[in-house]
C-alpha positions, 0 to 999 in steps of 0.5 A: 507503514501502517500502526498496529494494535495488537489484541492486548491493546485493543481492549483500551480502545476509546469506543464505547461497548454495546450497551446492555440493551443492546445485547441477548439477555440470555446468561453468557456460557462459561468463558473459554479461551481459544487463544489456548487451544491445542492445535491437531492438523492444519488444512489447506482451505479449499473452494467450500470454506472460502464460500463459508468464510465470504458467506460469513462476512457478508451477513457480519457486514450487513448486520453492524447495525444490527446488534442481535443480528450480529449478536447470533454470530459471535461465539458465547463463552469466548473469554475476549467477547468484550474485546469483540464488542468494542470491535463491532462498536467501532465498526458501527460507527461507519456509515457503511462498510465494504468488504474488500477480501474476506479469506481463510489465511489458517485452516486448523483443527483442535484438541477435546471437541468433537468431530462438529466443533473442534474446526477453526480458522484464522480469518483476513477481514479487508475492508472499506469504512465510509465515515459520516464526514466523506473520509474512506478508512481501509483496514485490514484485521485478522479475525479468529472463527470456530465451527460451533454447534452441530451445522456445518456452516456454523462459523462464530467468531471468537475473537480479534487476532490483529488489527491496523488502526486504519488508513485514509486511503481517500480520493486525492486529486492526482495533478502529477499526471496533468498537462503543464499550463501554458506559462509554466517552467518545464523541464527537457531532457536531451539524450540520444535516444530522444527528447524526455519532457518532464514536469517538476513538483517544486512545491511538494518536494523542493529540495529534490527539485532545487538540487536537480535544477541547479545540478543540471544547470551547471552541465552536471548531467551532461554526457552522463550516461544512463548506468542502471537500466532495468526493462519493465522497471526503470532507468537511472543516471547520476554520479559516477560510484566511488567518486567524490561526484558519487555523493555530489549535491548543492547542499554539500552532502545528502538531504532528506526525503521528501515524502507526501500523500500527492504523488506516485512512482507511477509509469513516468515518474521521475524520482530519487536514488538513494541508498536508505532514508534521507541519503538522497544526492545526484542520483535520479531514476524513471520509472518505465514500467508499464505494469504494476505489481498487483502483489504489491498494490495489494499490500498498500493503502493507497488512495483509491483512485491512485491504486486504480491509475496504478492498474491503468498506467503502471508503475512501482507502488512499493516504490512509494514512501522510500523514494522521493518522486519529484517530476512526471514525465508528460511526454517522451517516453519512447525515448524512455522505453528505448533505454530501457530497452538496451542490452545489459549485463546482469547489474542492469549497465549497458553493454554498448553504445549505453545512452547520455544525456546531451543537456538539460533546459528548463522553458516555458510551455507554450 
C-alpha cells in the first residue's frame, strides 16, 4: 500500500523552493484560502471540463521546467502557494514526466464570487516520473483548481489536496513466466482431469515451497479433492475445515507470508490460502483466471511491464501483497480450466464427481 503525505505534511518536504529568480516579480495578491470556501452546487463533469482539465495538464506537464510558464498557471493569492512551489520543484527534478490520467474527480461551485469565478474542481493527477538514474516513479495526487479571471477555460491551481510519496513501479525482469531449464526440479501434479506442470520459486518464497515440497511428499495431497472452485478465478486444495489437518504444516503451525516485487498472481500462478497475514498452512490455490480486473490493475502500482503481462494473459493483481505466490504453472492448464469448470454450489464445492489430486512428483526437466 502506498505512503500518504497529507498537504499539512507537504510543506516539510526536503525539496527546495523556486528561487526568487525564478518566480514573476510582480506583488503576490492578498493570500486567500480555498481550503475554506463555501460550497453551493456540485456538478457531474461532463465531455468539456474533462478536455479543460486534460488540456491543463498537458501544458502544466510540458512546462515543469519552465517556472514562468508554470508560474502563469498558478492561482496567486492561494494561501498554500508555497506549498505548490515545493510540488513543482520536486517534479522538476524528473527528467521527464508522463501523464497517465488526468480527470476531474469534483465539479463544484462556491459562495461570494461571481458567475466567471466562483467554479472549482477537485483534480486526479496520475503520472509517470523517469528519473536521472533510469528509476520510473508512479504517483498519483489530488490537486485543487479554480476557473479564475474572465475565460472560460482559465483553470489555476490553487493548491495540493493529497499526494503519495511514489512508488518504483520499474521494469523487473518477469522470470515466473520462463520455461524451466533442463536440469531443474519441477513439480507434477496428477488429478483426474489431467496432468498440471508447475515451476517453484524456492528462493524467492522458501518457506512456502519447503512446506508444499515436504507435505506433498509424504501423500498429504493425495485423493484431496479440490474444495473451492470459482470459474474466471481459481481453484483450491488443502486441509479438510474443522480439522486438525486444517492448520497442518511441517513447521507446526502457521508461517509468514512471503511477499516480493518478482512475482505475480498472474494466470497460472500458483499460491498461498490464508486467512490473514502470516496465517498461511496447507491451504494452495491457482489462479485460472484469463482476465484481469482492469478496476483493480488501475489501483495498483505495479512494474509496467508486470501490469502489461496482466493485460495480456490474466490473473488477480489485488491478489498481489496478500497472498504468497510461490509456483507458476508452465504447462496443464487445461486441466486447470477443467476444474474450474465444474458445477458448484454457491460456496464454489463441486456439486459431483469433484476433481482429486492423484499424486504429486518432483523430477528434472528434460
Amino acid at each position: 500500500m502506498k505512503k500518504v503525505i497529507r498537504i499539512a505534511a507537504a510543506l516539510s518536504l526536503a525539496v527546495p523552493l523556486m528561487s526568487a529568480s525564478m518566480v514573476s516579480a510582480a506583488p503576490a495578491p492578498a493570500a486567500h484560502d480555498y481550503n475554506k470556501e463555501i460550497q453551493v452546487n456540485q456538478f457531474r463533469p461532463h465531455g468539456g471540463d474533462k478536455a479543460e482539465v486534460e488540456g491543463f495538464f498537458a501544458e502544466f506537464v510540458k512546462n515543469i521546467a519552465n517556472p514562468k510558464e508554470v508560474e502563469k498557471l498558478l492561482a496567486a493569492d492561494s494561501q498554500t502557494r508555497a506549498a505548490v512551489q515545493e510540488y513543482l520543484a520536486g517534479l522538476s527534478q524528473f527528467k521527464e514526466v508522463k501523464v497517465v490520467e488526468a480527470k476531474v474527480e469534483k465539479l463544484y461551485t462556491v459562495a461570494d464570487y461571481d458567475a466567471f469565478t466562483n467554479y472549482r474542481a477537485i483534480a486526479k493527477f496520475k503520472y509517470l516520473g523517469y528519473t536521472k538514474d533510469n528509476k520510473i516513479i508512479e504517483k498519483t495526487d489530488y490537486i485543487g483548481m479554480a476557473k479564475l479571471g474572465k475565460e472560460a477555460t482559465d483553470w489555476k491551481l490553487w493548491g495540493l489536496v493529497w499526494q503519495d510519496s511514489g512508488i518504483d513501479v520499474s521494469d523487473v525482469k518477469l522470470f515466473q513466466l520462463e520455461k524451466p531449464a533442463k536440469g531443474e526440479e519441477i513439480c507434477v501434479i496428477t488429478t483426474d482431469a489431467g496432468v498440471i506442470k508447475l515451476r517453484l520459486f524456492p528462493d524467492k518464497a522458501p518457506k512456502a515451497v519447503q512446506n508444499f515440497k515436504e507435505l506433498s511428499q509424504k501423500g498429504f495431497y493425495n485423493e484431496r479433492l479440490f474444495h473451492r472452485v470459482i470459474n474466471d478465478f481459481m481453484i483450491q486444495i488443502g486441509g479438510k475445515e474443522e480439522t486438525p489437518e486444517e492448520n497442518e504444516t511441517i513447521f507446526g503451525g502457521a508461517f509468514e507470508d512471503e511477499f516480493n516485487r518478482d512475482l505475480f498472481h498472474f494466470r497460472g500462478a500458483i499460491s498461498m490460502g490464508n486467512e490473514g497475514p502470516n496465517s498461511n498452512t496447507n491451504h494452495f490455490f491457482i489462479v485460472q483466471s484469463p482476465k484481469v480486473d482492469q478496476q483493480y490493475l488501475d489501483l495498483s502500482a505495479l512494474p509496467l511491464n508486470a501490469e502489461a503481462k496482466y493485460q495480456e494473459i490474466g490473473g488477480r493483481a489485488y491478489l498481489d501483497n496478500r497472498h504468497t505466490v510461490f509456483g507458476q504453472v508452465f504447462e496443464g492448464m487445461e486441466a486447470v480450466d477443467k476444474i474450474a469448470a465444474q458445477e458448484t454450489d454457491e460456496n464454489g464445492l463441486p456439486l459431483k464427481d469433484a476433481i482429486r489430486i492423484l499424486k504429486i512428483e518432483f523430477v528434472k526437466y528434460e
